[in-house]
TORRO-335574 format. One record per residue (C-alpha): x, y, z; residue in three letters. Coordinates in steps of 0.001 Angstrom, whole numbers, plus 500000, padded with zeros to 6 digits. Layout:
{rec {X; Y; Z}; ALA}
...
! end
This chain:
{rec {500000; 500000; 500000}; UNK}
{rec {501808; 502880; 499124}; UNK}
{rec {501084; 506239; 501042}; UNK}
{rec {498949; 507862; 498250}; UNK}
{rec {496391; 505204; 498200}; UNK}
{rec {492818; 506203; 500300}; UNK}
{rec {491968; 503521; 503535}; UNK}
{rec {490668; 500220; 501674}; UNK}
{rec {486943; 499974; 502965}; UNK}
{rec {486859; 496565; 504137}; UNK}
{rec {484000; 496557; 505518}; UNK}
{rec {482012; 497162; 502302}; UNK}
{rec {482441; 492929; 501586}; UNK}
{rec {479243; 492417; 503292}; UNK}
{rec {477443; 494737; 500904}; UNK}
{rec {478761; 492901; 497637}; UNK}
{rec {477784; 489659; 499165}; UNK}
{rec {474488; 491048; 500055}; UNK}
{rec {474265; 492742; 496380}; UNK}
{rec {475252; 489322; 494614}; UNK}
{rec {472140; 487708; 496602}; UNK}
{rec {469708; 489851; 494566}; UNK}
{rec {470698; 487326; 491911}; UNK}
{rec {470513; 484397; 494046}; UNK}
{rec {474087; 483923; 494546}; UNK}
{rec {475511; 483221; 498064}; UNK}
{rec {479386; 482403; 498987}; UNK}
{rec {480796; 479586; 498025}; UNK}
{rec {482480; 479071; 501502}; UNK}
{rec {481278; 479962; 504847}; UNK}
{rec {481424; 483825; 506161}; UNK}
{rec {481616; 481832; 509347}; UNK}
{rec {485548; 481127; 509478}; UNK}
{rec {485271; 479096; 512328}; UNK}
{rec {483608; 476491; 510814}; UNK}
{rec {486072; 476162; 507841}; UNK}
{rec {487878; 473279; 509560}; UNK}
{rec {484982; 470945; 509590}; UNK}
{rec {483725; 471642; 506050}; UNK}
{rec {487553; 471049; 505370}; UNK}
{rec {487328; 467773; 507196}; UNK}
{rec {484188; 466771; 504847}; UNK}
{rec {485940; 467507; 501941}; UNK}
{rec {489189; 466482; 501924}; UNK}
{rec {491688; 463700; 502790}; UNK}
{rec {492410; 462196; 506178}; UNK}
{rec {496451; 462743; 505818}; UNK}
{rec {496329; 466626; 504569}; UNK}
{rec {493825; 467665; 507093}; UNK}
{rec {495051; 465900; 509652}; UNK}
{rec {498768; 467561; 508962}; UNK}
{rec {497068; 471032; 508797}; UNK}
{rec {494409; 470751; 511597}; UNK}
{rec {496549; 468954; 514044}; UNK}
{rec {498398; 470090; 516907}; UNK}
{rec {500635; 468621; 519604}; UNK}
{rec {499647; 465979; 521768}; UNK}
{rec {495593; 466048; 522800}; UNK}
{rec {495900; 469857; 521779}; UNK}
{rec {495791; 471664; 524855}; UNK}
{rec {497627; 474292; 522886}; UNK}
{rec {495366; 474665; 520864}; UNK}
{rec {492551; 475006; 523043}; UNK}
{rec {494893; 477275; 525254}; UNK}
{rec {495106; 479808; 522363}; UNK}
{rec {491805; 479748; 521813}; UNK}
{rec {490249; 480107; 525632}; UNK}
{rec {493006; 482907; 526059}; UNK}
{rec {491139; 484899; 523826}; UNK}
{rec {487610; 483764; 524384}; UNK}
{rec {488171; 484990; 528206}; UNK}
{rec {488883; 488556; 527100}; UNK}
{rec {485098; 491192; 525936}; UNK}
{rec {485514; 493757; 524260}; UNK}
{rec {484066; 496972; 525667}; UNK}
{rec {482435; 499165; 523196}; UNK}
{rec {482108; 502570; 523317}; UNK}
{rec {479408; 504816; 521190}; UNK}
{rec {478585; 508461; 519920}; UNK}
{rec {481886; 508373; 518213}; UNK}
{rec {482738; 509336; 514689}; UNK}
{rec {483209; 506659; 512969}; UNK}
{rec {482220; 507050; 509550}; UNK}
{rec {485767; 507519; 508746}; UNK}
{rec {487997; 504446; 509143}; UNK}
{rec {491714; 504036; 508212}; UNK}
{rec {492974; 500358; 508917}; UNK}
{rec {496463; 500959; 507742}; UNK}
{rec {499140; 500699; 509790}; UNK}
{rec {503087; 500201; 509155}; UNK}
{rec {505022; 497227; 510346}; UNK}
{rec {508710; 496534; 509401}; UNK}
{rec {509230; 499213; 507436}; UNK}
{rec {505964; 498609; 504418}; UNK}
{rec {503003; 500106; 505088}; UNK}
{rec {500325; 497866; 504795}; UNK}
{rec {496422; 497962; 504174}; UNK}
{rec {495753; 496004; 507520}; UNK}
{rec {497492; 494903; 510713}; UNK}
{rec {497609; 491593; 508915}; UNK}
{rec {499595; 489105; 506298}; UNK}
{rec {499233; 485107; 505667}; UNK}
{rec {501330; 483271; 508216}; UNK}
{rec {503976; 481003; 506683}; UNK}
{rec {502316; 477416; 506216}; UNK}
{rec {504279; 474683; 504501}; UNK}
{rec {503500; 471831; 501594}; UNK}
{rec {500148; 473752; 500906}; UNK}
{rec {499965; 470949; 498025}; UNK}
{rec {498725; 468756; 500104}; UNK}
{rec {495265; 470859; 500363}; UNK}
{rec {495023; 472115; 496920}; UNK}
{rec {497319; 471802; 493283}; UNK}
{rec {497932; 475775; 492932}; UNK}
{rec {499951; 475698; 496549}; UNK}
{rec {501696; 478334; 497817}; UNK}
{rec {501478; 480729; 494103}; UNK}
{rec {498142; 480346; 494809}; UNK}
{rec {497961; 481931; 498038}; UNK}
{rec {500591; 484218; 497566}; UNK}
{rec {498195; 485888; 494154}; UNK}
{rec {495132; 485822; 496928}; UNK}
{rec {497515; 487831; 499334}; UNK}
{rec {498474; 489847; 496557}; UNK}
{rec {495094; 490743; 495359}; UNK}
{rec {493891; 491751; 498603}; UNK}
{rec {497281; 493416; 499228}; UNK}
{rec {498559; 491969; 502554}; UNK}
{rec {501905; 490602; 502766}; UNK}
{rec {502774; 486466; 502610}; UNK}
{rec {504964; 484667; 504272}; UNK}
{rec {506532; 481888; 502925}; UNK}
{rec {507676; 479324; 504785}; UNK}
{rec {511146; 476990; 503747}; UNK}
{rec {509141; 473869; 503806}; UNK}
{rec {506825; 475012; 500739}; UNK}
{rec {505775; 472839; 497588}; UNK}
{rec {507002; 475353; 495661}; UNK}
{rec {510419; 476872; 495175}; UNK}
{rec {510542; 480716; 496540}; UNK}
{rec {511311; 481884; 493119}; UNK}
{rec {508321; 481045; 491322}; UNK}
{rec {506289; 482058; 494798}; UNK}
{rec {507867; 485646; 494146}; UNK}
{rec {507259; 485433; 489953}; UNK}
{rec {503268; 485013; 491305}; UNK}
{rec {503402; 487914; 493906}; UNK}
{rec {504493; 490564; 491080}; UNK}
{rec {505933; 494247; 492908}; UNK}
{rec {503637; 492779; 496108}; UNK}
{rec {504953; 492239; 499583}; UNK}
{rec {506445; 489226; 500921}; UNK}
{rec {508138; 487774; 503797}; UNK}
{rec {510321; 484544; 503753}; UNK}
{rec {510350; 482125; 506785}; UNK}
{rec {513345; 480107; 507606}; UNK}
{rec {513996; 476744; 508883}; UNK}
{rec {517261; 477409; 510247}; UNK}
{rec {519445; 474228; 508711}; UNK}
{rec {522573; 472450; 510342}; UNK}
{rec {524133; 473347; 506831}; UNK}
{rec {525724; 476810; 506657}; UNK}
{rec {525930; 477067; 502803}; UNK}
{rec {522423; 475740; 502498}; UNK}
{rec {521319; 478530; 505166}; UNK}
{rec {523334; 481447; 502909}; UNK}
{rec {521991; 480104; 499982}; UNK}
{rec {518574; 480592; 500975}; UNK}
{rec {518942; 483881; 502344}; UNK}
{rec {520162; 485124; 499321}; UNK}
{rec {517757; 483518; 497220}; UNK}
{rec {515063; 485193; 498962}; UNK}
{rec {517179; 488493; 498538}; UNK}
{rec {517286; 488356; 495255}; UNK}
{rec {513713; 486969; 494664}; UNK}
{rec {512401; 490417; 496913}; UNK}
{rec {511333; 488929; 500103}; UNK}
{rec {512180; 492094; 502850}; UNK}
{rec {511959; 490694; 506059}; UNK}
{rec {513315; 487254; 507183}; UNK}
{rec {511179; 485624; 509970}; UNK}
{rec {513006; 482626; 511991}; UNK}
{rec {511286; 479922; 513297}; UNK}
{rec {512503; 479453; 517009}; UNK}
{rec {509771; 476810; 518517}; UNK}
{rec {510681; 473843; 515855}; UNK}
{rec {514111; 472721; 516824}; UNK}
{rec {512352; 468974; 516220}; UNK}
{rec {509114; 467770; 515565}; UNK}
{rec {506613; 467320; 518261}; UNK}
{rec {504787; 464482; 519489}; UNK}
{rec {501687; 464808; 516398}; UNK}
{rec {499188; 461762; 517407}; UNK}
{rec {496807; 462982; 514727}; UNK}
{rec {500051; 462567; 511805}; UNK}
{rec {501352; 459278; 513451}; UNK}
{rec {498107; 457942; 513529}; UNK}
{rec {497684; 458308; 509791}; UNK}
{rec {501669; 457268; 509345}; UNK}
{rec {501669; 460601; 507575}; UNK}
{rec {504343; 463069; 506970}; UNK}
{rec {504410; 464383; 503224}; UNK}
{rec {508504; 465373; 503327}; UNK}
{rec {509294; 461647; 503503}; UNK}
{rec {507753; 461603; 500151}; UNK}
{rec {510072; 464769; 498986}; UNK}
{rec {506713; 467169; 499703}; UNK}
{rec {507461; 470265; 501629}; UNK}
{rec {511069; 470013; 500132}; UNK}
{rec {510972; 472649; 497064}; UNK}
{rec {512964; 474967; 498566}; UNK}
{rec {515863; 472795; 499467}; UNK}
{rec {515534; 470183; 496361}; UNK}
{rec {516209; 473330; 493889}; UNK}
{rec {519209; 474868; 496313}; UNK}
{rec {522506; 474256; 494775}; UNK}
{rec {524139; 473914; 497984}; UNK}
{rec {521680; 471393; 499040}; UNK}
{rec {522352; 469351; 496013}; UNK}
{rec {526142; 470003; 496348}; UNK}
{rec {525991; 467717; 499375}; UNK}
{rec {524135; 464756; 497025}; UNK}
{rec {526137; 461997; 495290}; UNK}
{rec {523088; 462159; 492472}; UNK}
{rec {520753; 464231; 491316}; UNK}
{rec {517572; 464206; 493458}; UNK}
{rec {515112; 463272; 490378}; UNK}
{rec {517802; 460303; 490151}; UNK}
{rec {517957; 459074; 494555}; UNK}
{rec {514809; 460735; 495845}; UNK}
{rec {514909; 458783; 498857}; UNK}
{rec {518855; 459897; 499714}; UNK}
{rec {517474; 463732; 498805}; UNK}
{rec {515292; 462787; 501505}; UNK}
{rec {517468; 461425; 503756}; UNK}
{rec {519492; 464359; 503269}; UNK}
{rec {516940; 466745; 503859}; UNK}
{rec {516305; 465050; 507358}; UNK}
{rec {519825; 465076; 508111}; UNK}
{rec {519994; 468848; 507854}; UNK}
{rec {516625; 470284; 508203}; UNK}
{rec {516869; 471467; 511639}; UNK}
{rec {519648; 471908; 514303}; UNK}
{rec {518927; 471515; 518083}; UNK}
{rec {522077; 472970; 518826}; UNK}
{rec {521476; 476507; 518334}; UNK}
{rec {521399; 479318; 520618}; UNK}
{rec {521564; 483092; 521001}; UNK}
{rec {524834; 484193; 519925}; UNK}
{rec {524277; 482520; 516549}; UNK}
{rec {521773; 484937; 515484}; UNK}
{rec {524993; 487185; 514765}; UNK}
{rec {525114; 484989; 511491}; UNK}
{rec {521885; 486007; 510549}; UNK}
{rec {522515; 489237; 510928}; UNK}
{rec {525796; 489545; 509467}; UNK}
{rec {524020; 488069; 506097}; UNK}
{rec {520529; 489606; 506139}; UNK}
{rec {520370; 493171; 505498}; UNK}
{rec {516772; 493452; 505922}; UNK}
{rec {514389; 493188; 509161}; UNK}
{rec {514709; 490242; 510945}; UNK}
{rec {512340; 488941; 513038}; UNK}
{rec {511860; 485745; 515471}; UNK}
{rec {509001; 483554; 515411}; UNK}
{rec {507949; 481857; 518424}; UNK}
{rec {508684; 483718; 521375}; UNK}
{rec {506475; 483259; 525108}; UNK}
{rec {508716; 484259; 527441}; UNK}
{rec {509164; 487817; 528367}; UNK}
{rec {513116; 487194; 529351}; UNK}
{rec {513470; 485735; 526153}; UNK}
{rec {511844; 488795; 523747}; UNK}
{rec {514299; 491059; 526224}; UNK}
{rec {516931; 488723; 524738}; UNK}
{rec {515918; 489148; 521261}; UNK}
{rec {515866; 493006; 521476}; UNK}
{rec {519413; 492592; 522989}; UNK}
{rec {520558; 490882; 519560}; UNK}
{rec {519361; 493193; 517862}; UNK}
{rec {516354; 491996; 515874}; UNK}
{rec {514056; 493694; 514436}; UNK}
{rec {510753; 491797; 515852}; UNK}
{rec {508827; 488822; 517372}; UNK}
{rec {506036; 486958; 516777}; UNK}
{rec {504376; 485774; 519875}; UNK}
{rec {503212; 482623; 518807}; UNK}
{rec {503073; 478763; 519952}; UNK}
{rec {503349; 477430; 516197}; UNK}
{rec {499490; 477159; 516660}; UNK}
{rec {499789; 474823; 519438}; UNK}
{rec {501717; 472164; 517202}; UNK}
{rec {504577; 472058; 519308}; UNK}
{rec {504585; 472158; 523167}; UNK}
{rec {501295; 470526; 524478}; UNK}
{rec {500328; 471806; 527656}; UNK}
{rec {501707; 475391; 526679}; UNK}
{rec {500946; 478784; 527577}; UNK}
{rec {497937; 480242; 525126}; UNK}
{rec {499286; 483280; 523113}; UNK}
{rec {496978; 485538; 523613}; UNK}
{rec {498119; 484940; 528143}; UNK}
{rec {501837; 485412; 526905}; UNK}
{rec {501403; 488483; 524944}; UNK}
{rec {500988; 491228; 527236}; UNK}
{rec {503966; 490109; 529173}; UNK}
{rec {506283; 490443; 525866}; UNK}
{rec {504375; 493684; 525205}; UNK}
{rec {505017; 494924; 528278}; UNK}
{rec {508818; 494076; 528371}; UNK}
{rec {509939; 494889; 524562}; UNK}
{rec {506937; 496765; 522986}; UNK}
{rec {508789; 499773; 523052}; UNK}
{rec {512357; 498110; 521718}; UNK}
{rec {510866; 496486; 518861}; UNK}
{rec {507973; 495196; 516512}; UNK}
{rec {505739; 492730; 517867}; UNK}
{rec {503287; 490421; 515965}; UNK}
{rec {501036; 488136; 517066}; UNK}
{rec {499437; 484277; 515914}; UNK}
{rec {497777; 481247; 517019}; UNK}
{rec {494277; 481103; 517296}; UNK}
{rec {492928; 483982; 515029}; UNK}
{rec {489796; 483070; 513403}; UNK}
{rec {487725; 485633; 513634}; UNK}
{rec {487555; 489471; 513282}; UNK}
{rec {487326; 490197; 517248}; UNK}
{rec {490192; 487970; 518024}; UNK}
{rec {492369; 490573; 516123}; UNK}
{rec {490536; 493430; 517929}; UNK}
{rec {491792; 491622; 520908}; UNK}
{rec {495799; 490810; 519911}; UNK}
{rec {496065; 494144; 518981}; UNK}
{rec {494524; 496146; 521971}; UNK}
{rec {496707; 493996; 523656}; UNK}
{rec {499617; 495498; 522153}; UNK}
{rec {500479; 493280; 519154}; UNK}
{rec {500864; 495518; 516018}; UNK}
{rec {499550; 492655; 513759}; UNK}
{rec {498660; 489335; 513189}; UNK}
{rec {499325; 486432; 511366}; UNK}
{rec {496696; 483945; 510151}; UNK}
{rec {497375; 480227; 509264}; UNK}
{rec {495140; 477410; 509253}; UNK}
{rec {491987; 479166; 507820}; UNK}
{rec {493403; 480423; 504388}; UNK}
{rec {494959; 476781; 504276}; UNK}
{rec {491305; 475706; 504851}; UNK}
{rec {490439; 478179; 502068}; UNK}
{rec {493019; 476969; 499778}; UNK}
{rec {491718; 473733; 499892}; UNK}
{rec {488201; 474425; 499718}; UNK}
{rec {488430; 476961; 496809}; UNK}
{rec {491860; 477767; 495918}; UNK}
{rec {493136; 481143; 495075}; UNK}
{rec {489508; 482235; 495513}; UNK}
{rec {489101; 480490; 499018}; UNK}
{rec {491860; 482541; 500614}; UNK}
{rec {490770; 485800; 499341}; UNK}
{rec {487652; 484866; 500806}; UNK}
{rec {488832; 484208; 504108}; UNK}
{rec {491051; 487364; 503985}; UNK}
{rec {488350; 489557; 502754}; UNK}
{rec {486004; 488186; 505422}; UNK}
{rec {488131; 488274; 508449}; UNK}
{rec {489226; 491631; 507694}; UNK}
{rec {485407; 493071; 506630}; UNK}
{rec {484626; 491619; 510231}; UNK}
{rec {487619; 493096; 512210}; UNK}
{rec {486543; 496736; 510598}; UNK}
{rec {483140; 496498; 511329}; UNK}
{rec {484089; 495330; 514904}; UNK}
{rec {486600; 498048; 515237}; UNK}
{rec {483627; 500841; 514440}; UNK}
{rec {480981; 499222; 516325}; UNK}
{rec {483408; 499421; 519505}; UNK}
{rec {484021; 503380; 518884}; UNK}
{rec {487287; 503173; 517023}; UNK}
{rec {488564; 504532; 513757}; UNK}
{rec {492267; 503108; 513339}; UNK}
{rec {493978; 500214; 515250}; UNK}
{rec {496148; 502420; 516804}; UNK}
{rec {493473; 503466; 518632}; UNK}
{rec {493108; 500269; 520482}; UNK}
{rec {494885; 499751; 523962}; UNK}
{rec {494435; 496985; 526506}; UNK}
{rec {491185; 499462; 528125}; UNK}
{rec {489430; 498261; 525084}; UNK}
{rec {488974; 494986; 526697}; UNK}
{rec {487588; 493562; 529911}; UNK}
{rec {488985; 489859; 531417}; UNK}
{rec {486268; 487286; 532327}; UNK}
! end
C-alpha cells in the first residue's frame, strides 16, 4: 500500500455479498471462518487435514490459544465518529492495508494443486503481505514470479548446513522477500498423534522440500541428482533440516548476512523477547506454532501482554495462534500486538476453493475486524489499547 492510496473499505464485503444475493448467489464458503475446519474435514483427505488441523499431543495448545482469547470482551464505546475508518498501519518498514499478512504454512499441496502461488496471488490481490515458509511445495522463486511488485516475507527453517542457510537467504534476497522471519519453537518435531496415527508426513515423500531440492548447495551435498535418489534427497533433507544445537549468539550469522528486518518467530517468554531486542532483531512473533509444538503450553493471547510489556517499546511485535475471527484481532492488537498472522483458515480456504478460498477468508476476516473496530468506537487500530477489553 503505498502512502497515496485512500483507507481500503473493508467493511464494504458484506454489501457485495448482500448485492450478489439479489441474483441468488451466496458464497461459496462459509462467512463463518470458524467452521472452515469441519467443512475442510468433509471435503478432503484424512492425511492433509490431519497435517494442517493437528496440533501437539491432545491439543491443549490449541485450546489454550483459543480460551486465552475467548476469556477477554471487548468493551464498546458509542457516539463516536466513525464514519471515517483508516485500517492501515506500518510494520517493518511497508506500510500495509491492515494489521495483517498470511502466516507462513508449509506443503500447501497437500490441500490444493495451485499451493503456495496460489495463496501468495490471493495475498496479493487483497494486498497483505505472505509469508513463505522453507518447507513450501514450491520453490521461493516462482512464489515471488506470482506475487508481482507485492509484499512478501520469507520464513526460515534454520538448517545444520551453513551454505544451504546462505543460499537461501540470498535467494530470497534476490527473489524480493524484505523481512526474514526465523522459526525458534521447531528445533524437532513434536509428538503429532493425529500425523502418526495416519503414518503421515508428506517430506518423507520429497513434499514440503521445494525449497531445498532446487538449492545448489543442498544438492552440492548429494552423490546424484535428486530426480535420480529421491529417497537419499530425503534422507538428506532430514539430516539437515533442523539443528537443536542453536542458541543466542548465533543469530549474529543472521545478521551479518541479512540486510533486511529480521524477526523471530515463536517467542512466550518475556526474558526471552528482552533477549531478542538485545541481539538486535528487528521483531517477534508471539506465537506457539498454533499449538503444534509444546502441548500443555501457555495460550498466546496469556503470553502476549507480558512480551508487550517488556519489549513493545524496543521492537515490533506480531502476534498468531488462534485467530479466526475478526474480534480475536481486535483483541491481539489492543493487547499490544501491532499485527497478526493467520494460518490454518486460508489453508482451509486453499483447499476448499483455491486462490479464491483465501481471498475469501482474507476479505472476510478483515470486513469483520473493521466492522468490529467501528461498532466498539474506534477509527484506526492504533486506537486500540488493553482498556478496550475487559477479562472474564
Amino acid at each position: 500500500m503505498s502512502e497515496a492510496e485512500p483507507p481500503r473499505d473493508w467493511a464494504a464485503f458484506q454489501y457485495e455479498i448482500y448485492l450478489n444475493g439479489m441474483t441468488g448467489a451466496v458464497p461459496r464458503l462459509p462467512t463463518d471462518l470458524t467452521l472452515l475446519e469441519e467443512v475442510t474435514e468433509q471435503r478432503l483427505g484424512t492425511g492433509p487435514v490431519g497435517y494442517v488441523a493437528g496440533s501437539a499431543g491432545n491439543g491443549r495448545t490449541a485450546h489454550a490459544n483459543r480460551a486465552a482469547l475467548d476469556r477477554l470482551r471487548i468493551v464498546p464505546r458509542v457516539l463516536r465518529d466513525i464514519s471515517k475508518r483508516d485500517l492501515s498501519v506500518e510494520v517493518l518498514g511497508a506500510r500495509l492495508p491492515a494489521p495483517f499478512a498470511l502466516a507462513p504454512v508449509g506443503v500447501l499441496s497437500i490441500m490444493h494443486p495451485g499451493a503456495e502461488p496460489a495463496a501468495a496471488r490471493a495475498a496479493a490481490a487483497q494486498g497483505v503481505p505472505f509469508i513463505l515458509s522453507s518447507a513450501s511445495s514450491t520453490p521461493m522463486e516462482k512464489v515471488a514470479e506470482a506475487m508481482g511488485d507485492s509484499e512478501r516475507w520469507f520464513q526460515l527453517y534454520w538448517p545444520k548446513d551453513r551454505d544451504v542457510t546462505l543460499s537461501f537467504l540470498s535467494r530470497a534476497k534476490k527473489c524480493g522477500f524484505s523481512a526474514l522471519f526465523v522459526t525458534l519453537d521447531t528445533p524437532l518435531l513434536a509428538w503429532r498423534p493425529r500425523d502418526l496415527d495416519q503414518a503421515y508426513l508428506p517430506f518423507l515423500h520429497g513434499v514440503g522440500t521445494a525449497n531445498y531440492f532446487t538449492d545448489p548447495a543442498f544438492q552440492a551435498g548429494l552423490a546424484k541428482p535428486v530426480h535420480e535418489d529421491l529417497n537419499a534427497a530425503v534422507l538428506h533433507w532430514v539430516q539437515m533440516f533442523s539443528d537443536p544445537s542453536k542458541t543466542w549468539p548465533d543469530l549474529a550469522f543472521l545478521r551479518e548476512n541479512w540486510d533486511g528486518p529480521i524477526v523471530l518467530k515463536g517467542i512466550q517468554h518475556p526474558d526471552d523477547a528482552r533477549r531478542a531486542a538485545d541481539f538486535g532483531v528487528d521483531g517477534i512473533v508471539v506465537s506457539n506454532h498454533g499449538g503444534r509444538q509444546v502441548n500443555g503450553a501457555i495460550g498466546s493471547a496469556d503470553a502476549l501482554p507480558g512480551v508487550v510489556e517488556a519489549v513493545g517499546d524496543r521492537l515490533t511485535v506480531l502476534f498468531d495462534s488462534g485467530i479466526r475471527t475478526g474480534d480475536d484481532i481486535f483483541k491481539a492488537l489492543a493487547l499490544g500486538a501491532r499485527a497478526v498472522l493467520l494460518g490454518r483458515p486460508y489453508a482451509y480456504g486453499l483447499g476448499l476453493d483455491g486462490q479464491a478460498g483465501v481471498e475469501h477468508v482474507i476479505r472476510c476476516l478483515l470486513a469483520e475486524f473493521d466492522l468490529t473496530l467501528a461498532l466498539s468506537g474506534h477509527s484506526t487500530p492504533g486506537e486500540l489499547t488493553p482498556d478496550a477489553l475487559a477479562p472474564i
